[in-house]
C-alpha positions, 0 to 999 in steps of 0.5 A: 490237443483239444479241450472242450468246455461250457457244456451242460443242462438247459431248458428248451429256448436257452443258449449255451456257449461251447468253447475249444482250447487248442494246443500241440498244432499251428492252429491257423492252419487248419478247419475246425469243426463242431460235431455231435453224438446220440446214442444209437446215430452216427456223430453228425457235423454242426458247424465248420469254420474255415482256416481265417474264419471267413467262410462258415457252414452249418447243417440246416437243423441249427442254421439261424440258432447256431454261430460258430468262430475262432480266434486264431491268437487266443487257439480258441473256436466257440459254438454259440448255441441259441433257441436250444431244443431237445432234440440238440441234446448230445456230446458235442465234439470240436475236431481240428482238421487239416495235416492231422485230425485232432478230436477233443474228449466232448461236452455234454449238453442236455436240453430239457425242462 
């Protein structure tokens, strides 16, 4: 139901554009969020987005570097990742939640010069 792509390896101070294609569920309807995973630490929520798109939230570590939207007619939501450090490096998750929660398989991103 979700796929995710634009993962992948980067140096430290580059930007990475994560996307989520939506299928199988009225999107509109429901919150979708951007998570990440590390060995060893629970899965850690980075970024929502409201139903419309009009309120977002972000965990302070990624506030000002981090920018998440969604395009309601194309089931899409994005992750736009700038200023990247090491410490960003993991799977990055978009989960849709709303009458059901939905879990795409993840995308790697790795920081490191």
């Amino acid at each position: 139901h979700l796929a995710e792509s634009g993962g992948g390896l980067v140096q430290p101070g580059g930007f990475l554009r994560l996307s989520c294609a939506a299928s199988g569920f009225t999107f509109r309807l429901y919150s979708m969020n951007w998570y990440r995973a590390t060995p060893g630490k629970a899965r850690e929520l980075v970024a929502s987005i409201s139903r419309a798109g009009g309120s977002t939230d972000y965990i302070d570590s990624v506030k000002g570097r981090f920018t998440i939207s969604r395009d309601n007619a194309k089931n899409m939501v994005f992750l736009q990742m700038n200023s990247l450090k090491p410490e960003d490096t993991a799977v990055y998750y978009c989960n849709a939640r709303g009458t059901n929660d939905y879990w795409g398989q993840g995308t790697q991103v790795t920081v490191s010069s």
